[in-house]
N, C-alpha and C positions, 0 to 999 in steps of 0.2 A: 897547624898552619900549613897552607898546601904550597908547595912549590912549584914556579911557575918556568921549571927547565925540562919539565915532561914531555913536552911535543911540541909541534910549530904553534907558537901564540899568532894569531892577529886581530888588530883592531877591526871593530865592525863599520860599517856603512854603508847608508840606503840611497838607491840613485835611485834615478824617474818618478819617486814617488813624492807628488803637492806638498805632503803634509809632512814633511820633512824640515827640523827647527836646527837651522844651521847656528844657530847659539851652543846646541849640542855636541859639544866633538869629545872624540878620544882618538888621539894620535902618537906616535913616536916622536921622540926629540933626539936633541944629543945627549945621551946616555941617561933619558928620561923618559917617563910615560908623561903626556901631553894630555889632559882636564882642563875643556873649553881654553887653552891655549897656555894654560900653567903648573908646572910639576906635580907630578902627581905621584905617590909611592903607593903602590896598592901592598895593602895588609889584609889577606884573604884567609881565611878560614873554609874547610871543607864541608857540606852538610850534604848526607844522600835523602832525602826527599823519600822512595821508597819504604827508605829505614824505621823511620818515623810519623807516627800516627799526623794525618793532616791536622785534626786537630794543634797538634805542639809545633806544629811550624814555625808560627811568629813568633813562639817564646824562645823558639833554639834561635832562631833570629837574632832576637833582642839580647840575648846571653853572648852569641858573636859579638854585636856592637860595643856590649860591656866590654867586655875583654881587650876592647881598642880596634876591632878589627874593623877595615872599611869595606870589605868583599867578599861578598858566597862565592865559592867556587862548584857549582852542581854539575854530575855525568848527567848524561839521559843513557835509559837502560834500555835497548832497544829491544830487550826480550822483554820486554816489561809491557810497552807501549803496543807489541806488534807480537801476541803469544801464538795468533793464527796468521801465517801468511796471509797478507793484503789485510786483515783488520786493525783497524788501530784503535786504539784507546788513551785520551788524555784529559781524563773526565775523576773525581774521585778522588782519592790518591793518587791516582796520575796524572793531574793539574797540575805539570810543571810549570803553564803561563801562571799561573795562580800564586805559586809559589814565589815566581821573582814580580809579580803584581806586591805581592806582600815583601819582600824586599826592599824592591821600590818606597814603599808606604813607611818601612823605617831608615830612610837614606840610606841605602846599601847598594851596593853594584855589585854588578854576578860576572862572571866568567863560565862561559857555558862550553860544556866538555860533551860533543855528540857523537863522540866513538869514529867510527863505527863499533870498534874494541875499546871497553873501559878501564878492564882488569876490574879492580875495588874489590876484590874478593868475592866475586860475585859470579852467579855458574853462568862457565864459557865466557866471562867476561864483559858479559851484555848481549853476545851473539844468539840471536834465536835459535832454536833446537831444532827447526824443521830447517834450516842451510843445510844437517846432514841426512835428510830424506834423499840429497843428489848426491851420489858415492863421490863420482869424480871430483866434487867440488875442494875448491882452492881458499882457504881463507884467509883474508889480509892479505891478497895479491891480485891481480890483476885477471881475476876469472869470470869472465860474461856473466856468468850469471850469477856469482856475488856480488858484483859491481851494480846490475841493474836492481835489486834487493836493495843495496845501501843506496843507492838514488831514490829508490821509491819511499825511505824510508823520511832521508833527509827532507826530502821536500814534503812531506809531512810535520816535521819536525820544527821545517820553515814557516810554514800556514801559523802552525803555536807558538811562534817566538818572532817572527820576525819584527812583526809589529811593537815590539819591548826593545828594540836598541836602541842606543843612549839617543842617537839622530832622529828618532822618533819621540825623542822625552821619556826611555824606558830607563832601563837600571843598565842593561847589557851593555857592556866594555870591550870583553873581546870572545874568542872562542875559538878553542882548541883544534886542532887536527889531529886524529888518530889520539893513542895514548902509548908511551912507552912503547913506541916499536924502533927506539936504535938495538934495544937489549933483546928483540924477537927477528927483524930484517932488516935489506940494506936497499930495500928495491925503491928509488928515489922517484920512479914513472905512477907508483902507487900513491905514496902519499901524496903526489902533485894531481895525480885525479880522485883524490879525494877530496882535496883542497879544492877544485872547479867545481866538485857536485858542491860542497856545501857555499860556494861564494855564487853558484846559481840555482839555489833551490826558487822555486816557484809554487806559489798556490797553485791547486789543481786545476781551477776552471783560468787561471792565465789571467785574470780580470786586473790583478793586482801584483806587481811584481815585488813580490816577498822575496828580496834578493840578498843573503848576508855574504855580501860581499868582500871580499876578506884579500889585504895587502900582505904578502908574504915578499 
């Protein structure tokens, strides 16, 4: 079961956008999670998607639900999605919409953990391998041009997911900031600009404002 004291949680929510079903919510309470306006205890379960053949997706799925659990908790692997700077890939095995589509499809709600750093045992932690093509470069801090890299990435990231939070009638609840960085830094200006790229990621051509917007 994954615990959910790893990093800043926040609830999702989509502004400016029509199609928007305010029946939909996920909120904070007092000393509750808030489902369409009534307690909610999320019992989550962990599944890395990578890990596992797409094929067994919805059987690992359905083995969660058994168990009692009410929520996926998935990283995105940003070395996964993004092996050549500026290419992406989220097609295949990398159909992470796909994934919590299939979540969705057996009542489950996800909690989506988009790094930038994931840890999971997984090489560099999800950081892609060409960040250190640039010697100088600073990671998990506040360095121009790892910061413009995790924006380009998130709002990609946003294009594939936006559209699945729960305000849109998806499964997505909430979504993480960073992972485990009290036990790596202390730099409070980082994880707060990390929190603004992903509460304003945008589709690329702007048409639609893919915003996960995120209450911290």
């Amino acid at each position: 079961m994954s615990s959910l004291t790893t990093g800043a949680l926040a609830s999702t929510s989509m502004s400016l956008a029509p199609h928007v079903d305010s029946k939909n919510t996920f909120a904070t309470g007092d000393k509750t999670f808030l489902l369409n306006g009534k307690p909610f205890v999320v019992k989550a379960a962990e599944i890395h998607y990578p890990r596992i053949p797409r094929e067994y997706w919805e059987h690992r799925i359905k083995m969660c639900k058994a168990l009692g659990m009410n929520t996926i908790c998935i990283y995105i692997f940003w070395n996964l999605h993004e092996q050549r700077e500026g290419v992406y890939d989220f097609t295949g095995q990398n159909d992470v919409a796909e994934f919590c589509r299939l979540a969705k499809k057996n009542d489950m709600y996800v909690i989506v953990r988009p790094g930038p750093y994931v840890c999971a045992e997984w090489e560099m932690g999800g950081l892609p391998w060409w960040l250190l093509k640039k010697k100088d470069i600073r990671l998990r801090e506040q360095d121009p041009y790892f910061m413009s890299c995790v924006d380009r990435f998130e709002k990609n990231v946003a294009q594939q997911l936006a559209p699945l939070t729960i305000q849109r009638g998806g499964p997505i609840i909430m979504v993480q900031v960073e992972n485990e960085y009290g036990s790596y830094g202390e730099d409070k200006a980082y994880i707060s600009q990390i929190a603004q790229i992903l509460g304003y990621s945008k589709c690329q051509d702007h048409s639609v404002p893919m915003r996960l917007e995120l209450k911290l």
